[in-house]
mmCIF file as Biopython writes it, N, C-alpha, C and O atoms, coordinates in Angstrom:
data_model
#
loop_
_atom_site.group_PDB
_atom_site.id
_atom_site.type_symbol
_atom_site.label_atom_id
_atom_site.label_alt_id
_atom_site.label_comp_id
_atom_site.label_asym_id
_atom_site.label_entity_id
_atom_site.label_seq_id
_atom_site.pdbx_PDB_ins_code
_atom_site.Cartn_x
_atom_site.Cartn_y
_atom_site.Cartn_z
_atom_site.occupancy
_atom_site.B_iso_or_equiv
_atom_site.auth_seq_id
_atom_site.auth_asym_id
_atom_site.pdbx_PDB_model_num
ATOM 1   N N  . UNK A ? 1  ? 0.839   -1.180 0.000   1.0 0.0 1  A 1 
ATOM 2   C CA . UNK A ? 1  ? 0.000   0.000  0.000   1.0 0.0 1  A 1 
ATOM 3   C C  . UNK A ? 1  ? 0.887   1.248  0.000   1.0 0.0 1  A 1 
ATOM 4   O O  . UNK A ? 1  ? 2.055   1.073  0.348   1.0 0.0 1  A 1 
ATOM 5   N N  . UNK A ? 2  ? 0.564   2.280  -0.285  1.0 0.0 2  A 1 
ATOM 6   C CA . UNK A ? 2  ? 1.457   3.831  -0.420  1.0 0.0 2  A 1 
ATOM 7   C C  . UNK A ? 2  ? -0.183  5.070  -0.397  1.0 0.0 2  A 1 
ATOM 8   O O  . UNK A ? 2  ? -1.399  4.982  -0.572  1.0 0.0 2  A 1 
ATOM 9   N N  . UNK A ? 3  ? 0.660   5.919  -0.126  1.0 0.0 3  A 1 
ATOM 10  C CA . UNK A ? 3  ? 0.013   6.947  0.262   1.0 0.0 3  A 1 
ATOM 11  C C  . UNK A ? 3  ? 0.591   8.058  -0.930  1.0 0.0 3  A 1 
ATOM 12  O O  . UNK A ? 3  ? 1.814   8.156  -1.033  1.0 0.0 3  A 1 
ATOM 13  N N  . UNK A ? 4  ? -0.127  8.744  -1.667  1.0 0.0 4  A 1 
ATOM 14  C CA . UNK A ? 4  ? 0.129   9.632  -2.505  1.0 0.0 4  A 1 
ATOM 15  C C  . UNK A ? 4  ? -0.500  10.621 -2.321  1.0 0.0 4  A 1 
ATOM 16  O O  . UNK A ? 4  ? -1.655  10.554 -1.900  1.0 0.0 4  A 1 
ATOM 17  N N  . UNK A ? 5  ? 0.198   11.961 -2.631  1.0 0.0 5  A 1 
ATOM 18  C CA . UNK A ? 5  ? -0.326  13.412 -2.541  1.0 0.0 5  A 1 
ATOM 19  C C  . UNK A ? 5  ? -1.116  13.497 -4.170  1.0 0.0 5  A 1 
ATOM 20  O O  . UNK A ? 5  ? -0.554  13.533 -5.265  1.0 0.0 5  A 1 
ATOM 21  N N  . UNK A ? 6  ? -2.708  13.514 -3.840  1.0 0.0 6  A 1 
ATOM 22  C CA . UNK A ? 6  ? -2.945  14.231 -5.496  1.0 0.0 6  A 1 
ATOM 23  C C  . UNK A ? 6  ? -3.502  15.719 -4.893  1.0 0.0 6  A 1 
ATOM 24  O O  . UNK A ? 6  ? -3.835  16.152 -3.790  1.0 0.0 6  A 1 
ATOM 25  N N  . UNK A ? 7  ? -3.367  16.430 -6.784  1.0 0.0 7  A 1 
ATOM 26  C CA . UNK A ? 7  ? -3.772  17.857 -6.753  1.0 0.0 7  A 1 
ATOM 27  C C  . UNK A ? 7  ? -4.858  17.240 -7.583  1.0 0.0 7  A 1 
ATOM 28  O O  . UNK A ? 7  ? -4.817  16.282 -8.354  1.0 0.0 7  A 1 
ATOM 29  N N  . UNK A ? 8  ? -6.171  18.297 -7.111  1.0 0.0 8  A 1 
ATOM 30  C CA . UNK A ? 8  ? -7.392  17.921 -7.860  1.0 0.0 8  A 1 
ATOM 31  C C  . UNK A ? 8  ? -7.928  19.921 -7.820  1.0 0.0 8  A 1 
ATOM 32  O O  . UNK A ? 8  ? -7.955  20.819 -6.978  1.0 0.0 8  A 1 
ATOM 33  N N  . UNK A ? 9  ? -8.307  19.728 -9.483  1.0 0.0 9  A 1 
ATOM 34  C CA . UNK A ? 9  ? -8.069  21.319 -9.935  1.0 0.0 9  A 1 
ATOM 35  C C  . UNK A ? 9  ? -9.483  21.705 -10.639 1.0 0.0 9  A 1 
ATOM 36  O O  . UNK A ? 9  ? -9.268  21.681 -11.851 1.0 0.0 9  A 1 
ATOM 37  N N  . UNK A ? 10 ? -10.534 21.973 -10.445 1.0 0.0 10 A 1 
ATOM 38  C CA . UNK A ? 10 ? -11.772 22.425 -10.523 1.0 0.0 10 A 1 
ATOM 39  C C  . UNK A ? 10 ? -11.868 23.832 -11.018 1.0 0.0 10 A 1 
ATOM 40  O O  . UNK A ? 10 ? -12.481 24.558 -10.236 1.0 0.0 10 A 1 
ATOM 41  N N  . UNK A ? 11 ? -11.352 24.522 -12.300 1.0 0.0 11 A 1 
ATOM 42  C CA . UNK A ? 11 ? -11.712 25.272 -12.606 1.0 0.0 11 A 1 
ATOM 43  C C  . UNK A ? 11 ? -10.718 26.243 -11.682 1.0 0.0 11 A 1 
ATOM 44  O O  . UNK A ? 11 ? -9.660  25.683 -11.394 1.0 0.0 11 A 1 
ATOM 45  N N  . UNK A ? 12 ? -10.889 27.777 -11.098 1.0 0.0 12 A 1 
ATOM 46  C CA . UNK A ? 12 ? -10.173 27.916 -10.211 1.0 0.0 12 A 1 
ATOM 47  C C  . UNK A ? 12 ? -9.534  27.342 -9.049  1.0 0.0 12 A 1 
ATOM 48  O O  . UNK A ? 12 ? -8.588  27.886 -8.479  1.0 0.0 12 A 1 
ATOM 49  N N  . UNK A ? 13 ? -10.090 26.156 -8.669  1.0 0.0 13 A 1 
ATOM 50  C CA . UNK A ? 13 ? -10.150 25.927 -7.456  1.0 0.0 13 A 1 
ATOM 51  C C  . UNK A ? 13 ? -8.643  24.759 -7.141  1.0 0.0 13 A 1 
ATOM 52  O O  . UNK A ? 13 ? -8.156  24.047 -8.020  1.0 0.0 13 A 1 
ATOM 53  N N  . UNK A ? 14 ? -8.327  24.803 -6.224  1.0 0.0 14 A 1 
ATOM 54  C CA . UNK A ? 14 ? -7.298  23.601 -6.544  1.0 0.0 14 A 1 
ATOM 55  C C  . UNK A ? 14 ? -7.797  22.987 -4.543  1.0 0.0 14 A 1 
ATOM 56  O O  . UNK A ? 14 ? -8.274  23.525 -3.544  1.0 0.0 14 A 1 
ATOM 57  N N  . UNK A ? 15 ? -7.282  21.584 -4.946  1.0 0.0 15 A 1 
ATOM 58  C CA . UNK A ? 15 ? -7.226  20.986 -3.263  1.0 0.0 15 A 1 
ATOM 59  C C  . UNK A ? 15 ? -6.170  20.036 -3.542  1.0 0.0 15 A 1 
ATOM 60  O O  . UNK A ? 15 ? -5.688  19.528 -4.554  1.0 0.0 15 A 1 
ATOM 61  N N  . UNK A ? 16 ? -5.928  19.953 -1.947  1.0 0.0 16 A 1 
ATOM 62  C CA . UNK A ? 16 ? -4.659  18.674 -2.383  1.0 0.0 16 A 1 
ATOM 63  C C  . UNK A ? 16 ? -5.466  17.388 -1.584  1.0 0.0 16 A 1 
ATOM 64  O O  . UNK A ? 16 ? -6.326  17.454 -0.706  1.0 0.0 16 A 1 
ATOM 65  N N  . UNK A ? 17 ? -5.045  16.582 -2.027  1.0 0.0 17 A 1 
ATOM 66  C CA . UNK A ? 17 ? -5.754  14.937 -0.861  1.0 0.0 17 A 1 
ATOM 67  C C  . UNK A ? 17 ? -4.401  14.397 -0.968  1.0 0.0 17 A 1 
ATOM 68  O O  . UNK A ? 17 ? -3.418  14.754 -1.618  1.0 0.0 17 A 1 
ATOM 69  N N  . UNK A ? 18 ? -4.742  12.886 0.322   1.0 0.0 18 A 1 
ATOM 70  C CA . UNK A ? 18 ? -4.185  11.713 0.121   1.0 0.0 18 A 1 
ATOM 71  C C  . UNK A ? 18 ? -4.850  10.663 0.128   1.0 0.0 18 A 1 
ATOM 72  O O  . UNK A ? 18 ? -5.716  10.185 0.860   1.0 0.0 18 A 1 
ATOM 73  N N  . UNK A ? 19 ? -4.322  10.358 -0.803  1.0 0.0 19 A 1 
ATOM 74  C CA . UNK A ? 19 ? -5.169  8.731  -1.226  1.0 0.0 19 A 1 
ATOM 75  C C  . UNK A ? 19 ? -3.962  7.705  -1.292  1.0 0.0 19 A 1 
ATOM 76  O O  . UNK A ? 19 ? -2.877  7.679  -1.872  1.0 0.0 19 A 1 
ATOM 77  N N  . UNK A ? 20 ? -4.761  6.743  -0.293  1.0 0.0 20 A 1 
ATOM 78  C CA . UNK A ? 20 ? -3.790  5.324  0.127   1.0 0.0 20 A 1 
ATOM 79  C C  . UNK A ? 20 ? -4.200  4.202  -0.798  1.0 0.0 20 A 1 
ATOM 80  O O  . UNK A ? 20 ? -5.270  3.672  -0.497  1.0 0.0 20 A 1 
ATOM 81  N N  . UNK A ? 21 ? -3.698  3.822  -1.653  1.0 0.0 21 A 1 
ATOM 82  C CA . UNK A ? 21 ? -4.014  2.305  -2.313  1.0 0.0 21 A 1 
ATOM 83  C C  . UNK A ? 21 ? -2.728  1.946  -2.775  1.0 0.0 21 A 1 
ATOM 84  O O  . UNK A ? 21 ? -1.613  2.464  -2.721  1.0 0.0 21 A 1 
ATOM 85  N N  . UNK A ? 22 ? -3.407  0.467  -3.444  1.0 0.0 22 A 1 
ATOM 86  C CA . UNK A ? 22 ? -2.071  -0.497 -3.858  1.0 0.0 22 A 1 
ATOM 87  C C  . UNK A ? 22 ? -1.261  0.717  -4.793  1.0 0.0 22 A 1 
ATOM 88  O O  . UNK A ? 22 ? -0.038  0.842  -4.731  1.0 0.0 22 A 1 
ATOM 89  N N  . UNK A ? 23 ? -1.642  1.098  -5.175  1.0 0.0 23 A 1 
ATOM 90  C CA . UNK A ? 23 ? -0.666  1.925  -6.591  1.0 0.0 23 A 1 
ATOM 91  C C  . UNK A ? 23 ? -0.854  3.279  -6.652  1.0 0.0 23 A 1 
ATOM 92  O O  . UNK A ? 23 ? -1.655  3.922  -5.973  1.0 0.0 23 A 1 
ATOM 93  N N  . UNK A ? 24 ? -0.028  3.737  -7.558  1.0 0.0 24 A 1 
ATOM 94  C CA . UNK A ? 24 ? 0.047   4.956  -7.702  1.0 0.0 24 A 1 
ATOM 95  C C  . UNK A ? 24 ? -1.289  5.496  -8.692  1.0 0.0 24 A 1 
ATOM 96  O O  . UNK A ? 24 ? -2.165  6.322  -8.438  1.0 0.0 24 A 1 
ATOM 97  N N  . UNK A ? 25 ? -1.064  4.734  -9.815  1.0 0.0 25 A 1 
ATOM 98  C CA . UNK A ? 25 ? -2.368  4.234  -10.570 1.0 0.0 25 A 1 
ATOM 99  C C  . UNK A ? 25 ? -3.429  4.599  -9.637  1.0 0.0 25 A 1 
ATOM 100 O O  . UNK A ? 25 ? -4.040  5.667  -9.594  1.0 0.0 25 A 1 
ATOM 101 N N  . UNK A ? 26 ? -3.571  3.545  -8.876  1.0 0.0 26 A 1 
ATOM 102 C CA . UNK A ? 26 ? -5.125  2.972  -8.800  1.0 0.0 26 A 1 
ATOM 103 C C  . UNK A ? 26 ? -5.285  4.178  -7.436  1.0 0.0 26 A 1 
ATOM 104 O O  . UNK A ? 26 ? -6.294  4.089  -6.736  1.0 0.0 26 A 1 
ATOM 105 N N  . UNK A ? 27 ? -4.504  5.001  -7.203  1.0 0.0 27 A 1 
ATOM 106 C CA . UNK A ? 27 ? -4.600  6.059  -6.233  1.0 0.0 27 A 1 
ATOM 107 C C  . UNK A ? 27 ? -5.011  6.523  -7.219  1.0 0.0 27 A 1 
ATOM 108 O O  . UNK A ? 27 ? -5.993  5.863  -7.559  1.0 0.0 27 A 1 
ATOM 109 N N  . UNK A ? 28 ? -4.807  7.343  -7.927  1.0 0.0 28 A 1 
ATOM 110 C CA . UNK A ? 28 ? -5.168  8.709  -8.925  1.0 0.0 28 A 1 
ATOM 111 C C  . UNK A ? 28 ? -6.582  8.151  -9.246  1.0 0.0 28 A 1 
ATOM 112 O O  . UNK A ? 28 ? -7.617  8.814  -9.170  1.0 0.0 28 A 1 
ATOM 113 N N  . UNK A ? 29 ? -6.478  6.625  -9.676  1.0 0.0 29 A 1 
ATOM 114 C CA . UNK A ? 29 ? -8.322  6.431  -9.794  1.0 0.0 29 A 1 
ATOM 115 C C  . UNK A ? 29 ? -8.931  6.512  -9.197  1.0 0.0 29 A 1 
ATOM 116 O O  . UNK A ? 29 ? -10.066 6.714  -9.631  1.0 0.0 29 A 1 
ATOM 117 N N  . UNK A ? 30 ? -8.779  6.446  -7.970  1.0 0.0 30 A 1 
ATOM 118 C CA . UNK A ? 30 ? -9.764  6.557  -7.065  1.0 0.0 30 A 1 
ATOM 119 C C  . UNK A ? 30 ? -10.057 8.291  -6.470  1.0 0.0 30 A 1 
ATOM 120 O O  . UNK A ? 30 ? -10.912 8.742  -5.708  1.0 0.0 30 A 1 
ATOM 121 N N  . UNK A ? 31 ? -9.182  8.795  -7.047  1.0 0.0 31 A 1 
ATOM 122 C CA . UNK A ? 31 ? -9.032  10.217 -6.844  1.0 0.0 31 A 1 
ATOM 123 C C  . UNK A ? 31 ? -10.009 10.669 -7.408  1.0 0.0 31 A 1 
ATOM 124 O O  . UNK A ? 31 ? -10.974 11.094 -6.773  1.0 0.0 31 A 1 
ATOM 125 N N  . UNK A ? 32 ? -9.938  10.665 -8.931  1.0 0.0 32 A 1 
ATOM 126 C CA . UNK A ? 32 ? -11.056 10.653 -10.645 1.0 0.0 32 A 1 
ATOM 127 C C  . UNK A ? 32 ? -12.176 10.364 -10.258 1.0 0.0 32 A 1 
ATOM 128 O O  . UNK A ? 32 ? -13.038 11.221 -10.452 1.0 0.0 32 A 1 
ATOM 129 N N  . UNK A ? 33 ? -12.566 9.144  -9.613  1.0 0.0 33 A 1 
ATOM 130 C CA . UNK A ? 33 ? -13.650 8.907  -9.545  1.0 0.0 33 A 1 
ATOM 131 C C  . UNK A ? 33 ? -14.682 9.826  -8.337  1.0 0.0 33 A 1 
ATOM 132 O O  . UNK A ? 33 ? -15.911 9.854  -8.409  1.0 0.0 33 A 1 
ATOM 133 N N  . UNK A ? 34 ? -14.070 10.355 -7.535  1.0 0.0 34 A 1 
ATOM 134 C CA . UNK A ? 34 ? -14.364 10.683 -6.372  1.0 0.0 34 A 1 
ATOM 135 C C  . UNK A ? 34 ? -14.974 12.298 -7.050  1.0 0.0 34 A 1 
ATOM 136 O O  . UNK A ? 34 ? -16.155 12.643 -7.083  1.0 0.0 34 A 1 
ATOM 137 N N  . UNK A ? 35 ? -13.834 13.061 -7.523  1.0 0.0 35 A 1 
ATOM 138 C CA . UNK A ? 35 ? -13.982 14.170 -8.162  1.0 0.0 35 A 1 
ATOM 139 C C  . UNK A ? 35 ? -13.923 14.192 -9.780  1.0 0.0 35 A 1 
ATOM 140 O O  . UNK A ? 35 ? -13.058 14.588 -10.561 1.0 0.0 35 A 1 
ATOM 141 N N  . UNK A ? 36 ? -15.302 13.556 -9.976  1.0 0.0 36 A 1 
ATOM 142 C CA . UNK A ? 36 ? -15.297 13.251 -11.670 1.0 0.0 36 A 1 
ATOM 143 C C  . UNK A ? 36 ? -15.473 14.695 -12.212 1.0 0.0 36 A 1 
ATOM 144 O O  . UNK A ? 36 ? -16.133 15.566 -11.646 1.0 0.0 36 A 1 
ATOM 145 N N  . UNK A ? 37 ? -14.669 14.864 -13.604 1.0 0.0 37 A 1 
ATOM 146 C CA . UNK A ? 37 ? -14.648 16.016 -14.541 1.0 0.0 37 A 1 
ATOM 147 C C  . UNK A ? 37 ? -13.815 17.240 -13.776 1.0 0.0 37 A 1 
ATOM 148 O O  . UNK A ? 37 ? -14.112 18.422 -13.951 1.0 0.0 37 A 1 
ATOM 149 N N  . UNK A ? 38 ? -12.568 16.732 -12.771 1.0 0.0 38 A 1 
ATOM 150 C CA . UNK A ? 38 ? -11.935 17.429 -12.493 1.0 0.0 38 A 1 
ATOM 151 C C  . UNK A ? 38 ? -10.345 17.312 -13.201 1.0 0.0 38 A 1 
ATOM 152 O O  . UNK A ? 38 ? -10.278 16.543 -14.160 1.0 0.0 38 A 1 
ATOM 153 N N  . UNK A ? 39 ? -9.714  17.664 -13.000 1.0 0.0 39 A 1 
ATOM 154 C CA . UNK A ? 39 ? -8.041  17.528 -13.377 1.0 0.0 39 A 1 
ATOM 155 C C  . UNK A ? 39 ? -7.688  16.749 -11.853 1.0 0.0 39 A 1 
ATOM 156 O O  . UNK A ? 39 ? -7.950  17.143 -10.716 1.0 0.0 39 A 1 
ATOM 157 N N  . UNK A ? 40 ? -7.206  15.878 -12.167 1.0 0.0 40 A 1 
ATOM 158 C CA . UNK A ? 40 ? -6.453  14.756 -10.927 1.0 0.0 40 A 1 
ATOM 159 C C  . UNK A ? 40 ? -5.020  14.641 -11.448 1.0 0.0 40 A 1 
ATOM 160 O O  . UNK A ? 40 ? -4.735  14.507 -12.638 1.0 0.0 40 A 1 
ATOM 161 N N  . UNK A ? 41 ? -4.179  14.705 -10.477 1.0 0.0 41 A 1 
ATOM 162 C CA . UNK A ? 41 ? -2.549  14.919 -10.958 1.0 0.0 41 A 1 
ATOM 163 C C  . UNK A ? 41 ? -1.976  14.528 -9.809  1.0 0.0 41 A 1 
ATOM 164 O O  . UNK A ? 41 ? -2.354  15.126 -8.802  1.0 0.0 41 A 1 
ATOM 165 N N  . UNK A ? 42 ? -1.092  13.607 -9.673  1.0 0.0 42 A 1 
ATOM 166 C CA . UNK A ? 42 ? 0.264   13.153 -8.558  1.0 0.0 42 A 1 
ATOM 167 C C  . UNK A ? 42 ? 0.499   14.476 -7.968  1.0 0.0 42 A 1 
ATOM 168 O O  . UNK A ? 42 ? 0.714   15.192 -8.947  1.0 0.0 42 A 1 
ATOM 169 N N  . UNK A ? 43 ? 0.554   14.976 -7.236  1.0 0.0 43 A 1 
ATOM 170 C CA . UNK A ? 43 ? 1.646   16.508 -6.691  1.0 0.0 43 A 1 
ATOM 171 C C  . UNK A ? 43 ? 2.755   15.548 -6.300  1.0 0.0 43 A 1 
ATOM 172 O O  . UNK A ? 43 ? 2.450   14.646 -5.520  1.0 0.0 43 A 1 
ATOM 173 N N  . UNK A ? 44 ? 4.271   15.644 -6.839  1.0 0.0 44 A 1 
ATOM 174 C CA . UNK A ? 44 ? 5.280   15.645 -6.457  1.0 0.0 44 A 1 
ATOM 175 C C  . UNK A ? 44 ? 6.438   16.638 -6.083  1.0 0.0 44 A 1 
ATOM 176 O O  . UNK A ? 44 ? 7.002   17.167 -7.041  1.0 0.0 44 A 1 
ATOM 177 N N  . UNK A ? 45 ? 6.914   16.997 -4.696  1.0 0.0 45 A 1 
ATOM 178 C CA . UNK A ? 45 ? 7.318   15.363 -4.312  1.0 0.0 45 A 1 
ATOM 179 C C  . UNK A ? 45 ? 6.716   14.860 -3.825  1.0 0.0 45 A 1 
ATOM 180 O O  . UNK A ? 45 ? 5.851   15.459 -3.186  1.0 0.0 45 A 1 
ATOM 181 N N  . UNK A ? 46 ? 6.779   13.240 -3.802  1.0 0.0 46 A 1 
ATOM 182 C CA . UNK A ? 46 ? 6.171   12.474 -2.645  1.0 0.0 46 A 1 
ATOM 183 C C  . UNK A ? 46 ? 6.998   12.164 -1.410  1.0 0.0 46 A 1 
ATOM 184 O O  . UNK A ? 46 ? 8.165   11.889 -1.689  1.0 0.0 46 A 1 
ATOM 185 N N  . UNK A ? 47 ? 6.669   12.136 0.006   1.0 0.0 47 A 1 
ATOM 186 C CA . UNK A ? 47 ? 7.517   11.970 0.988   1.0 0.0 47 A 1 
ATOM 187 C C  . UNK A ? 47 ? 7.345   11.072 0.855   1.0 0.0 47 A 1 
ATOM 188 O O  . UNK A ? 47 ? 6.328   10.513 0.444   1.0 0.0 47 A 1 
ATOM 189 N N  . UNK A ? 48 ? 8.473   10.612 1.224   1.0 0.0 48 A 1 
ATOM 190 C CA . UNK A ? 48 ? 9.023   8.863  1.223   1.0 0.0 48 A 1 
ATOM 191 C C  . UNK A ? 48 ? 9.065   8.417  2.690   1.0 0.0 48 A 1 
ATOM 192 O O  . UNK A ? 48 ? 9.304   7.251  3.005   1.0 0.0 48 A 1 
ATOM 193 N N  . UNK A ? 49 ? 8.782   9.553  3.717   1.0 0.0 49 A 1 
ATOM 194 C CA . UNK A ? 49 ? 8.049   8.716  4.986   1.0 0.0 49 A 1 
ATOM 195 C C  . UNK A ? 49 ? 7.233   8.308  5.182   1.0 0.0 49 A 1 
ATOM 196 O O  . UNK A ? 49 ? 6.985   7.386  5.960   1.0 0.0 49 A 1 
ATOM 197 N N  . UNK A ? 50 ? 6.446   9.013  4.382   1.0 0.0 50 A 1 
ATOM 198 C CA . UNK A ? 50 ? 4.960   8.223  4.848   1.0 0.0 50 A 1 
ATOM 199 C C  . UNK A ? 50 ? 4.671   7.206  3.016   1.0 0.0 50 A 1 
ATOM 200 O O  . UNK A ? 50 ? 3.681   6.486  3.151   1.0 0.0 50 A 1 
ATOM 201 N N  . UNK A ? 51 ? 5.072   7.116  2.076   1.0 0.0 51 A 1 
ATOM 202 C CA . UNK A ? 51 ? 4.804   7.195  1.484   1.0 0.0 51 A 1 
ATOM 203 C C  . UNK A ? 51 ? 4.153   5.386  1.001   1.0 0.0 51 A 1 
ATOM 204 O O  . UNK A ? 51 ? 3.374   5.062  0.104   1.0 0.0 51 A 1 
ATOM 205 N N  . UNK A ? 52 ? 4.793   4.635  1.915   1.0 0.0 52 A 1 
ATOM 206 C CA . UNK A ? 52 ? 4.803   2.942  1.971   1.0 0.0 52 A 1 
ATOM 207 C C  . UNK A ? 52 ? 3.751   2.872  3.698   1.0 0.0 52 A 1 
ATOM 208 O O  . UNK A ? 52 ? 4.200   3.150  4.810   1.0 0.0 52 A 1 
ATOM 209 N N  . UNK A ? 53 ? 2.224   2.386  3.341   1.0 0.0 53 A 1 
ATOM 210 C CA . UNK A ? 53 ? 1.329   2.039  4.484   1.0 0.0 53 A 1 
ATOM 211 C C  . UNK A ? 53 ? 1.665   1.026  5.001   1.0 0.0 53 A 1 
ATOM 212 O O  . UNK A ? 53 ? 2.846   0.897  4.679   1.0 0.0 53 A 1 
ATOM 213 N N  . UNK A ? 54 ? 1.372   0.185  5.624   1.0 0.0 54 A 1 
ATOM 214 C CA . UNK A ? 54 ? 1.107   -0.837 6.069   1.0 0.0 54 A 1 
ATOM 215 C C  . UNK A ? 54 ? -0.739  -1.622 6.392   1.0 0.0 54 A 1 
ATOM 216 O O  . UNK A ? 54 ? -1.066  -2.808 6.439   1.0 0.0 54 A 1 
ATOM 217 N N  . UNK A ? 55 ? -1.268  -0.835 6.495   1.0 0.0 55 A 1 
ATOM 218 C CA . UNK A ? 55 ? -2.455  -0.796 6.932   1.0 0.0 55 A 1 
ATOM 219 C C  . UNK A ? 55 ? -3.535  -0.136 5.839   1.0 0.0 55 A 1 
ATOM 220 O O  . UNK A ? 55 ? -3.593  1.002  5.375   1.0 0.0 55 A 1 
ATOM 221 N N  . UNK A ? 56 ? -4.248  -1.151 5.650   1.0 0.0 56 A 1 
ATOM 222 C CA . UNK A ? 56 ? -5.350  -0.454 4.461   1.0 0.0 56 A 1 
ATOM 223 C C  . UNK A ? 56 ? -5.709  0.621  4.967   1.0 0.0 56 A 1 
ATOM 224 O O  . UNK A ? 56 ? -5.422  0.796  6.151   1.0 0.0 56 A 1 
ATOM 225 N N  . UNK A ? 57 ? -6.638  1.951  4.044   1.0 0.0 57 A 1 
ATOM 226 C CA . UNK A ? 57 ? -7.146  3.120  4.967   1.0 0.0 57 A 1 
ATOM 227 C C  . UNK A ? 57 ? -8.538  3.142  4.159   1.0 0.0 57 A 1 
ATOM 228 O O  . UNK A ? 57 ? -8.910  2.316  3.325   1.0 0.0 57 A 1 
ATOM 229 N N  . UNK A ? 58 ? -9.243  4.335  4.628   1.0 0.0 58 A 1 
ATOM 230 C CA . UNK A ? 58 ? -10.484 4.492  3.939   1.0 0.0 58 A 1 
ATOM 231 C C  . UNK A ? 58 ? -10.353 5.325  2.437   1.0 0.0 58 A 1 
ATOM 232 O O  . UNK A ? 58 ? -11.395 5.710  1.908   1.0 0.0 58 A 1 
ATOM 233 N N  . UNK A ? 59 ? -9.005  5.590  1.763   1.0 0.0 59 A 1 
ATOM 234 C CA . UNK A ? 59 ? -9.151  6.097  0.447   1.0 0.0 59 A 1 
ATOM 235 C C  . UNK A ? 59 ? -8.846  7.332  0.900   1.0 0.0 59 A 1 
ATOM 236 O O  . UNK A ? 59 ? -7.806  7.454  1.547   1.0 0.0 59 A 1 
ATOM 237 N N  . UNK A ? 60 ? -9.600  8.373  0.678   1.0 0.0 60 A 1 
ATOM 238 C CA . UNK A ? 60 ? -8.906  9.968  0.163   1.0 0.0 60 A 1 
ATOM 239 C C  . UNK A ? 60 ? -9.325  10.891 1.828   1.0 0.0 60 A 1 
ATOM 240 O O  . UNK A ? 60 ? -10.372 10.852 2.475   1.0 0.0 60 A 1 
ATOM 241 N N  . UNK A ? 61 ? -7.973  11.690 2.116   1.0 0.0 61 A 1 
ATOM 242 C CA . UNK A ? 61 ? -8.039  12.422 2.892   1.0 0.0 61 A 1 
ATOM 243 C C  . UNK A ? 61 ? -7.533  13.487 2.163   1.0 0.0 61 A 1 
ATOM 244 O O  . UNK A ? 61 ? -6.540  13.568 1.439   1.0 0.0 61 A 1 
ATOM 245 N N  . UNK A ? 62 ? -8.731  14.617 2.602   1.0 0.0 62 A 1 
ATOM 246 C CA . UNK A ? 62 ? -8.533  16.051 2.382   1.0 0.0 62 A 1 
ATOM 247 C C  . UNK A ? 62 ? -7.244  16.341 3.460   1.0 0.0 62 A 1 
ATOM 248 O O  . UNK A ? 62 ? -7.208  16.055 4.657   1.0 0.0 62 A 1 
ATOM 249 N N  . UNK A ? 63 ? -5.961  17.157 2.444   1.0 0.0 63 A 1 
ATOM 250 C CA . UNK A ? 63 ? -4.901  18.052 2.988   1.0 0.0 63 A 1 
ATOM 251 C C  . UNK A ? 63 ? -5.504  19.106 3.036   1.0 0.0 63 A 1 
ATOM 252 O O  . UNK A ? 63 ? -5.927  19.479 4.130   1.0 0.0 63 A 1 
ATOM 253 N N  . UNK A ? 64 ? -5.686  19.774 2.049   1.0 0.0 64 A 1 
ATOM 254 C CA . UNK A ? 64 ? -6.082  21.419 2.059   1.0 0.0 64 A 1 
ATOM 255 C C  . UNK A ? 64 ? -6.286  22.439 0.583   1.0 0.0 64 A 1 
ATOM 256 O O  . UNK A ? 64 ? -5.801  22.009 -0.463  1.0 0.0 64 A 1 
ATOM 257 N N  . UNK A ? 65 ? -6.808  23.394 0.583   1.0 0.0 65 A 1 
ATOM 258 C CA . UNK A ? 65 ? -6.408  23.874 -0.629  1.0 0.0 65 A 1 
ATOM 259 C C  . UNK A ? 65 ? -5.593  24.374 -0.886  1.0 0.0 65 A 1 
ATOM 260 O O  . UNK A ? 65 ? -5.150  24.972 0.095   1.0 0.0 65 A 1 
ATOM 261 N N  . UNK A ? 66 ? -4.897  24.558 -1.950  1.0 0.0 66 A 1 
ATOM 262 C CA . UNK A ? 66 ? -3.948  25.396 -2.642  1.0 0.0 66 A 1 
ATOM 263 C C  . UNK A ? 66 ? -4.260  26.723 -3.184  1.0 0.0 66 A 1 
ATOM 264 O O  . UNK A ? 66 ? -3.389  27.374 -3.762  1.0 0.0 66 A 1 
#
C-alpha cells in the first residue's frame, strides 16, 4: 500500500488529498472517480516517509487547498 499526494483542480479551485491504495495508478483512480470532470494529478514530491502504508485506509483524505 502507499500513500500519494494528489492535486485535484476544478476550474479555479485547486485541493490537495491523500489517497492510500495499492498503486500509484489505482490512487489517482480513485481520486477521478471521487472528483469526476476534475483535473487529478500526482503533486510531487512524494515523501518517502509516509509514502509505503502498512495498513489499508479508507481512500482519500482532504490536505487542504492550494
Amino acid at each position: 500500500m502507499v500513500k500519494v499526494p494528489i492535486l485535484i483542480r476544478e476550474g479555479a479551485s485547486r485541493l490537495f488529498v491523500s489517497v492510500q491504495a495499492r498503486s500509484i495508478r489505482r490512487a489517482v483512480e480513485i481520486a477521478k472517480a471521487r472528483y469526476p470532470g476534475a483535473d487529478v494529478r500526482t503533486s510531487f514530491p512524494i515523501n518517502a516517509e509516509v509514502f509505503f502504508v502498512e495498513e489499508p485506509g479508507s481512500g482519500v483524505a482532504r490536505l487542504g487547498r492550494g
